[in-house]
C-alpha positions as CSV (number, residue, x, y, z in Angstrom):
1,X,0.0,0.0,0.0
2,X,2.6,2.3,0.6
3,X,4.8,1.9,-2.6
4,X,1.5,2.6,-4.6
5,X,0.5,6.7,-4.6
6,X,-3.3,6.0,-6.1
7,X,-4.3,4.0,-3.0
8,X,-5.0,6.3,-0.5
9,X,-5.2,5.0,3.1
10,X,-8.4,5.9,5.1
11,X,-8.9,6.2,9.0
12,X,-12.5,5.7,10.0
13,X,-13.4,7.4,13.5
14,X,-13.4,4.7,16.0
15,X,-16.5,6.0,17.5
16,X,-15.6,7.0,20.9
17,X,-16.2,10.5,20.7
18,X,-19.2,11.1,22.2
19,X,-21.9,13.9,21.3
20,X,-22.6,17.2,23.4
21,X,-24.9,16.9,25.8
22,X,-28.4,18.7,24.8
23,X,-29.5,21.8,26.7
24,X,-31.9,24.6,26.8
25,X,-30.5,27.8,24.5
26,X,-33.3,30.0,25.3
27,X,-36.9,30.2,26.6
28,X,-39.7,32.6,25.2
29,X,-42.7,33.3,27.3
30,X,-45.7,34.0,24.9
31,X,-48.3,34.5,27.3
32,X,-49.4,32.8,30.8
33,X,-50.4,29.3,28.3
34,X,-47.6,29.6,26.2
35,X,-43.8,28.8,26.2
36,X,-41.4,28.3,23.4
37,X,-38.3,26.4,24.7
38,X,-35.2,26.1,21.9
39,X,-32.6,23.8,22.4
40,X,-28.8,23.9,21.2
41,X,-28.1,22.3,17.7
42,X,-32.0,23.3,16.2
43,X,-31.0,23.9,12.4
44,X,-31.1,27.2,11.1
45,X,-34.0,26.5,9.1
46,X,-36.1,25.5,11.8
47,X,-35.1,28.5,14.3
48,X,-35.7,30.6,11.6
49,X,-39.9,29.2,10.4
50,X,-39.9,29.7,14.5
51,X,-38.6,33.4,14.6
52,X,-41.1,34.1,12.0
53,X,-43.9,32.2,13.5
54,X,-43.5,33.7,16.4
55,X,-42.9,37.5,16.1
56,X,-45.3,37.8,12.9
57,X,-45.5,41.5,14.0
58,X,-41.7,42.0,13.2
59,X,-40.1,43.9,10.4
């Protein structure tokens, strides 16, 4: 393998590394019924149809 350039050795992650733990970004009161909780790693997209869902009045 290593006297031939084309082959190109690989190294897979070996699977130890171990995602963050999920937590609370931010929390929007809407009213006394209502609360919008966001956690870290939403997409963007998503955070972004909530933004817009939820301040409809914003410019």
């Amino acid at each position: 393998m290593f006297n031939k350039p084309e082959i190109v050795q690989v190294k897979l992650d070996d699977g130890q590394r171990q995602p963050s733990p999920i937590s609370k970004a931010f929390q929007i009161k809407r009213n006394e019924h209502e609360t919008i909780i966001v956690y870290n790693h939403i997409n963007g997209y998503i955070l972004d149809a909530l933004v817009k869902a939820v301040f409809t009045d914003a410019h």
